[in-house]
C-alpha positions as CSV (number, residue, x, y, z in Angstrom):
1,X,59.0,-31.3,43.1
2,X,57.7,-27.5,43.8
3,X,59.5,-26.7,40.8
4,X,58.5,-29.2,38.6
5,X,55.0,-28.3,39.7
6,X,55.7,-24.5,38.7
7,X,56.9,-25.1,35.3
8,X,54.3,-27.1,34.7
9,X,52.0,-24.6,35.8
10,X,54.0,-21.6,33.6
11,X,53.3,-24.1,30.5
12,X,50.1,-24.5,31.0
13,X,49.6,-21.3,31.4
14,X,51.7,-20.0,28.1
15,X,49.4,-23.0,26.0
16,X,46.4,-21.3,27.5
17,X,47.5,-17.7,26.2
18,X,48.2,-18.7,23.1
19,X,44.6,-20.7,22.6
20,X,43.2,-17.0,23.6
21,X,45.3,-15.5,21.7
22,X,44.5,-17.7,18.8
23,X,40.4,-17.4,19.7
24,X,40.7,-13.6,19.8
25,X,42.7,-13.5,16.6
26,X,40.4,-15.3,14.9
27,X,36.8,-13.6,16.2
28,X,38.6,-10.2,14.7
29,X,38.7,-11.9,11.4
30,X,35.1,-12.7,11.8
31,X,34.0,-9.6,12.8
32,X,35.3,-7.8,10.1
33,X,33.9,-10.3,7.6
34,X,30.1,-9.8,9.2
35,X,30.1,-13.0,10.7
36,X,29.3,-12.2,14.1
37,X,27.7,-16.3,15.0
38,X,31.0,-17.6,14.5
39,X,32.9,-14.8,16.6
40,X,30.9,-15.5,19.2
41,X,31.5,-18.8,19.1
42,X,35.4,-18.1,19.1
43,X,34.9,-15.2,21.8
44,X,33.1,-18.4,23.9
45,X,35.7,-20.9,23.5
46,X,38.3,-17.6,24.6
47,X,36.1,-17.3,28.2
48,X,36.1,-20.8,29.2
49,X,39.7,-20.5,29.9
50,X,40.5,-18.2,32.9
51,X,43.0,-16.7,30.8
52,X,40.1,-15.3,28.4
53,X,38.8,-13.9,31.4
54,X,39.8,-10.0,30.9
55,X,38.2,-7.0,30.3
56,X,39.1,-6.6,27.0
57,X,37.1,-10.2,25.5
58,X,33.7,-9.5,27.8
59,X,33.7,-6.3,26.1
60,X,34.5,-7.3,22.6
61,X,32.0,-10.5,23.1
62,X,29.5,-7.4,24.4
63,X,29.9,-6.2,21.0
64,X,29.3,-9.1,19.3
65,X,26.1,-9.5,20.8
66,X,24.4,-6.6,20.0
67,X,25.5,-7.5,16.4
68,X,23.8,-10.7,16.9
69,X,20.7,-8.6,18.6
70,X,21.3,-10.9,21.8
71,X,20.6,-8.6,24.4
72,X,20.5,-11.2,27.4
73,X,24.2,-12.0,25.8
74,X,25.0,-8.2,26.0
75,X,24.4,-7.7,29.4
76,X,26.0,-10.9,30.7
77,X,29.1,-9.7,29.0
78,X,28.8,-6.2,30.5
79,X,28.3,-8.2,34.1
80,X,31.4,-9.8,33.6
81,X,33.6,-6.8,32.2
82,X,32.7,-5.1,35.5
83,X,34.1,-8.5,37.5
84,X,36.6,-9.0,36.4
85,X,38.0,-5.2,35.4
86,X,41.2,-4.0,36.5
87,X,40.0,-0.3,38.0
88,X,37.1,0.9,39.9
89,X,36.3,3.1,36.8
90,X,36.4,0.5,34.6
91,X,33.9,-1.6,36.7
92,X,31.6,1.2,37.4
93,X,31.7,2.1,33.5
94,X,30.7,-1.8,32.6
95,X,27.9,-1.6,35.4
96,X,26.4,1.3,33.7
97,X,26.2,-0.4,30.4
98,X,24.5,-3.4,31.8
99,X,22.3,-1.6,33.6
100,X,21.1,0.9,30.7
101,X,20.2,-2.4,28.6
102,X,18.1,-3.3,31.3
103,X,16.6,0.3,31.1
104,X,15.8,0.9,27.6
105,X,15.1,-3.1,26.9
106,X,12.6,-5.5,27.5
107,X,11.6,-8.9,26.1
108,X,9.1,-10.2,23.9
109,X,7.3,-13.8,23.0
110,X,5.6,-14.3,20.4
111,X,3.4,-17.6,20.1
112,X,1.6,-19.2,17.5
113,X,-2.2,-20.1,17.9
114,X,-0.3,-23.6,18.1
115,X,3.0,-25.5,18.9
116,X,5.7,-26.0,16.0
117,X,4.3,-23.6,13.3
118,X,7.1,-21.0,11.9
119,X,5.6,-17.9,10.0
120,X,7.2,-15.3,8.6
121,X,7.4,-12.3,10.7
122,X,6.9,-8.0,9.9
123,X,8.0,-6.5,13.1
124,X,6.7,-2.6,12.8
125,X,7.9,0.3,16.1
126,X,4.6,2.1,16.6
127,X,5.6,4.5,18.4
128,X,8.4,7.5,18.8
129,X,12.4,6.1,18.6
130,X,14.6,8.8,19.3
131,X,17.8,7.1,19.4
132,X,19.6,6.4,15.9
133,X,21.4,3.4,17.9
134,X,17.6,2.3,19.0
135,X,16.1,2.7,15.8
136,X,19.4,0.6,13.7
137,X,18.7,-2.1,16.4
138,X,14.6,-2.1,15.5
139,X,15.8,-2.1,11.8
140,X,18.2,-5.2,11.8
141,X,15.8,-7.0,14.3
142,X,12.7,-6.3,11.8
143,X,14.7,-7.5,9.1
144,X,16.2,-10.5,10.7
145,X,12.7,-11.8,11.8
146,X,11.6,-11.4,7.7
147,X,12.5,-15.2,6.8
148,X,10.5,-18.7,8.2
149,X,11.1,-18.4,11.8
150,X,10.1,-21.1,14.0
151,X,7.8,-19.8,16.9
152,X,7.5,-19.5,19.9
153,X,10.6,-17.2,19.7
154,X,11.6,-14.8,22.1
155,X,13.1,-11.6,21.4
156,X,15.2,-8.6,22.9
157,X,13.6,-4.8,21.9
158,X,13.8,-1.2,23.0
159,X,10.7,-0.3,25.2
160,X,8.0,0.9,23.5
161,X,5.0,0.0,20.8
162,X,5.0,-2.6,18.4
163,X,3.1,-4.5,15.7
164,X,3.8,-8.0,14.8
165,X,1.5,-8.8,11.7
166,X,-0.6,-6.7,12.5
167,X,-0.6,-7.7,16.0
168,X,0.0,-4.9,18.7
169,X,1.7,-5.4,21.7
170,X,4.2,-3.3,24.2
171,X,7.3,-3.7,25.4
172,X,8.5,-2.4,28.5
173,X,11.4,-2.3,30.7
174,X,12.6,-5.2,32.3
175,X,9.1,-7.3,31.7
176,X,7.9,-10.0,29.5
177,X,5.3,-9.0,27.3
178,X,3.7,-12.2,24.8
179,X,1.9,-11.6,21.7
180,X,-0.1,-15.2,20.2
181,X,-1.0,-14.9,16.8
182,X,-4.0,-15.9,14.9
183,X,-4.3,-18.2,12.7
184,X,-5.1,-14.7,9.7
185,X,-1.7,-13.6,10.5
186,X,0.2,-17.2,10.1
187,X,1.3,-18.6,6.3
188,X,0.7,-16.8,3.1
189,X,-2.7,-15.0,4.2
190,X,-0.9,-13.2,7.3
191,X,1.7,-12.0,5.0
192,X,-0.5,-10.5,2.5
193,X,-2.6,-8.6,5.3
194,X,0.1,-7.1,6.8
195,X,2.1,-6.1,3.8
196,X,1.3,-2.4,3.3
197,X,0.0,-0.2,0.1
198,X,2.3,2.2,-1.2
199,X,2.2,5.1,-2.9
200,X,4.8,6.5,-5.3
201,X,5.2,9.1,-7.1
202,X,8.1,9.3,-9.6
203,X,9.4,12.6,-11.7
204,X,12.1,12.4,-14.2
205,X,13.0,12.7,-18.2
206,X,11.9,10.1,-21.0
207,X,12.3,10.2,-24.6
208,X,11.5,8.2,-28.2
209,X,13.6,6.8,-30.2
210,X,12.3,5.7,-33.6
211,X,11.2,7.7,-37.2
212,X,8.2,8.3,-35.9
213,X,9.8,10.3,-33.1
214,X,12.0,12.0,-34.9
215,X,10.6,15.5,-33.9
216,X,9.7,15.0,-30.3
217,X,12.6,17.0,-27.9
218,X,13.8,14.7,-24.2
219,X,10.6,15.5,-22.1
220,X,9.6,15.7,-18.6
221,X,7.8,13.0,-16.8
222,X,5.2,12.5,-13.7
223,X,4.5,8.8,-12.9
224,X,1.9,8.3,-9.9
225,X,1.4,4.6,-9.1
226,X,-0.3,2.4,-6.2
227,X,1.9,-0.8,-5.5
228,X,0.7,-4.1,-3.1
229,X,2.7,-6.4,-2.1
230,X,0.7,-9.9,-2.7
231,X,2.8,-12.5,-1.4
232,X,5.9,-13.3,-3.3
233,X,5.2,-10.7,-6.0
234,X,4.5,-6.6,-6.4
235,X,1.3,-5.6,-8.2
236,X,0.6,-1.7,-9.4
237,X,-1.2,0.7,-11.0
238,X,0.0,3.6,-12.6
239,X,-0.9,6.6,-14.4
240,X,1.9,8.9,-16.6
241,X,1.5,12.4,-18.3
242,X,4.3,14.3,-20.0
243,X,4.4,17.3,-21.7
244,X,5.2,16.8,-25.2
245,X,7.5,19.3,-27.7
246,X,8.7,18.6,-30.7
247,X,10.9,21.0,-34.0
248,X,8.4,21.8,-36.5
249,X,9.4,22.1,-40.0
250,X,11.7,25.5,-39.5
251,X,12.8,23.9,-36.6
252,X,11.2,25.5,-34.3
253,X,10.0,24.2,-30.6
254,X,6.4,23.6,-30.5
255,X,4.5,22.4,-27.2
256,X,2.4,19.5,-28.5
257,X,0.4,19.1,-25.3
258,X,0.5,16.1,-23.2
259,X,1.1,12.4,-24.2
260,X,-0.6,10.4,-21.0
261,X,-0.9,6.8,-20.0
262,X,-2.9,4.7,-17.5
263,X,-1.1,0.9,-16.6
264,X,-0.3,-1.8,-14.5
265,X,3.1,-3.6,-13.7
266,X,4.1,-6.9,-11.6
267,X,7.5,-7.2,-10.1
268,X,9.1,-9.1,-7.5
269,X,11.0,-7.2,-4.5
270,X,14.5,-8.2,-3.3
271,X,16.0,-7.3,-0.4
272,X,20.5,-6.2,-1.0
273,X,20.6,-4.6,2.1
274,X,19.0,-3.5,5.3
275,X,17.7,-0.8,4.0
276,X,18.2,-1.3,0.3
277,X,15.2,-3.1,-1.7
278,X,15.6,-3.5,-5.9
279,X,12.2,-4.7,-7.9
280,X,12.3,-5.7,-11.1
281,X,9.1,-5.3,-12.6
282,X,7.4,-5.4,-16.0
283,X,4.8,-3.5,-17.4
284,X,2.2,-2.5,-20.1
285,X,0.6,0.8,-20.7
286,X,-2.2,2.1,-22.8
287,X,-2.5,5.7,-23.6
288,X,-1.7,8.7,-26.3
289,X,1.2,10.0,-27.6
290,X,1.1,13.6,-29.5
291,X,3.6,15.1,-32.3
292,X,4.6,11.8,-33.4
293,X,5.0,11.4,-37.5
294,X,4.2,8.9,-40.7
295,X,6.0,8.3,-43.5
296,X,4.5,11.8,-45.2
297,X,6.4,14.1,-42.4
298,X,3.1,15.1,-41.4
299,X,2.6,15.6,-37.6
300,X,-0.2,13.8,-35.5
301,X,-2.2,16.1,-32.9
302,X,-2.0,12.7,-31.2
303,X,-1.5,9.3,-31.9
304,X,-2.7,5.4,-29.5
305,X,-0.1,4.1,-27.6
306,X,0.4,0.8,-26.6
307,X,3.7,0.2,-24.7
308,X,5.0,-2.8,-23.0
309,X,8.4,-3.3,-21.2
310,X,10.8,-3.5,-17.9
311,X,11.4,-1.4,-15.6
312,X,14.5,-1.5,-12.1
313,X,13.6,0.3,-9.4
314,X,16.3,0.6,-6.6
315,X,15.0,2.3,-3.4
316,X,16.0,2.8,0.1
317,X,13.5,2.6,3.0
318,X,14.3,1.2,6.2
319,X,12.4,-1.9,7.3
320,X,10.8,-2.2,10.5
321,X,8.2,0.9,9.9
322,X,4.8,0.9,9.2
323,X,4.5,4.4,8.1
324,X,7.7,5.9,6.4
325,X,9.0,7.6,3.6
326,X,10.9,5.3,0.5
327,X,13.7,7.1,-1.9
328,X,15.0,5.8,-4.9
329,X,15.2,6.0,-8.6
330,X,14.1,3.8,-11.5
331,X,14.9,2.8,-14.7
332,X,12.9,1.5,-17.5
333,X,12.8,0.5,-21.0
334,X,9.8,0.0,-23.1
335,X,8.4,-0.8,-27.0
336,X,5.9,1.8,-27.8
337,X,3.4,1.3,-31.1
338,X,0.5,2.2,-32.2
339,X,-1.5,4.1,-35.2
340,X,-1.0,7.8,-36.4
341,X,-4.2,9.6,-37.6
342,X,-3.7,8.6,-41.0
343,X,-4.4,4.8,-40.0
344,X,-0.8,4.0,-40.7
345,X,1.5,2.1,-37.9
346,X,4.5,3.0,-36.2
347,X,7.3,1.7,-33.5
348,X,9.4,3.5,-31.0
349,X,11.7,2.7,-27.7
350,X,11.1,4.4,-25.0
351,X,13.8,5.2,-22.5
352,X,12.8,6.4,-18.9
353,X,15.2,7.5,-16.0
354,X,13.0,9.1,-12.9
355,X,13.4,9.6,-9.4
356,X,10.4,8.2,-7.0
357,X,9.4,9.1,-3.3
358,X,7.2,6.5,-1.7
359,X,5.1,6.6,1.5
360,X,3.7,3.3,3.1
361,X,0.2,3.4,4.8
């Protein structure tokens, strides 16, 4: 009987390895495909068995939840790791982890003026991050809270200031802090107050194609624009000078002044990444084009311009600041006409590649 007992036993214990085994296995595949909910659901299912029970799975399931930015998970994992690890070092190493997340982290509700609303949330640091690891984790929290959220919801941050549409509040070490919203920051009105104005300003090259632009040369261009954010879509203005040259009739390179623009465009943003925003926008300019010429040959000191067209602007700036710097570069494509002088019309495309800095304020 003992030794029916002990193979019993050495089965069980063999099926038991292998479901780890088999749990582990398959929360690596997760991980490596970015899907950190269902690793942690495999990493779970690995520490209900004593088996699972090692040093090794707390610390991967540690992992995952940062990933999943569950600190409560993180240092639950890290108080396990330092039970059950196999060397004083170990242990001591695992204690230090948990106890730095209890350091540099506190928690933070936040509560609509009342129960079962969800809102969309902008999570902004206020204040100084000096950690690149603190400053990721701000980033992918601010980003995560973005879509419908139902509130109340309670959050993990690093200590410090923060706004929550438009809502300050501070989070401190091993406390509870609770920010309630008003009704002005709930819904479609709180988003539009607390989506920020931007200024860009764009440099690059453009150039007409078309027979009355046969004589203008690739020229420089400076684009300064104001863009809001109005709910679902991207409103701007914009105004556009560019020095103008063009080959005179000995083909010679003659500065023609300035053609200049004022305009608008609408667009809509979309988020690729956490840092990574494209907007597709279109536009419509008015303004005045110089060296342009009719069906004579003869040049225009400067001819109206009306121009109308698209425009792809891919730019990085991380989410999760209020007050930041935005790099990127966009493309656009337009239909330029107008009159010459001589009352007679033309047509021209206009191609535009230019490199924009944006601050937010």
């Amino acid at each position: 009987m003992p030794t029916l007992i002990l193979a019993l036993f050495l089965i069980q214990t063999v099926r038991a390895g292998e479901d780890v085994s088999h749990h582990l296995n398959q929360a690596a595949l997760f991980i490596r495909r970015g899907w950190f909910e269902d690793a942690a659901a495999e990493l779970a299912q690995a520490l209900e068995s004593p088996a699972g029970q090692t040093i090794e799975v707390y610390e991967l399931a540690g992992q995952v939840a940062w990933e999943r930015l569950d600190i409560e998970g993180a240092i639950a994992m890290a108080e396990g790791a330092a039970a059950v690890a196999p060397s004083p070092a170990q242990a001591q190493a695992a204690t230090r982890l948990a106890d730095s997340y209890r350091q540099q982290f506190g928690f933070l509700t936040i509560e609509a003026p009342y129960p079962g609303m969800t809102a969309s949330l902008q999570l902004e640091s206020t204040g100084l991050i000096l950690s690149a690891e603190l400053k990721d984790f701000i980033s992918r929290a601010a980003l995560h809270l973005q879509g419908r959220t139902a509130l109340p919801l309670r959050v993990g941050l690093p200590i410090g200031s923060y706004r929550v549409n438009g809502q300050e509040v501070t989070v401190a070490a091993r406390t509870e802090a609770v920010v309630t919203l008003p009704m002005s920051a709930i819904g479609s009105r709180g988003r539009t107050a607390l989506q920020l104005t931007r200024l860009e300003i764009d440099a690059g090259g453009m150039m007409l194609l078309g027979e009355a632009a046969e004589a203008l040369i690739p020229a420089p261009v400076l684009q300064v624009s104001l863009t809001q954010p109005l709910g679902p879509v991207v409103l701007g203005g914009l105004v556009q000078l560019s020095p103008i040259s063009y080959l005179d009739a000995q083909n010679r390179i003659v500065s023609g002044g300035s053609a200049w623009s004022v305009g608008g465009r609408i667009g809509r943003e979309l988020a690729l990444a956490e840092s990574v925003r494209i907007r597709p926008s279109i536009f419509a300019r008015y303004g005045a084009i110089p060296g342009l010429s009719g069906s004579s040959g003869m040049l225009t000191a400067s001819a109206s311009a009306i121009a109308a067209g698209g425009e792809l602007c891919a730019e990085y700036r991380e989410p999760g600041q209020g007050t930041l710097l935005g790099s990127g570069v966009k493309l656009s494509a337009d239909r330029t006409w107008g009159r010459l002088s001589d009352d007679e019309d033309y047509s021209a495309v206009g191609l535009s590649m230019l490199a924009t800095l944006s601050a937010v304020f």
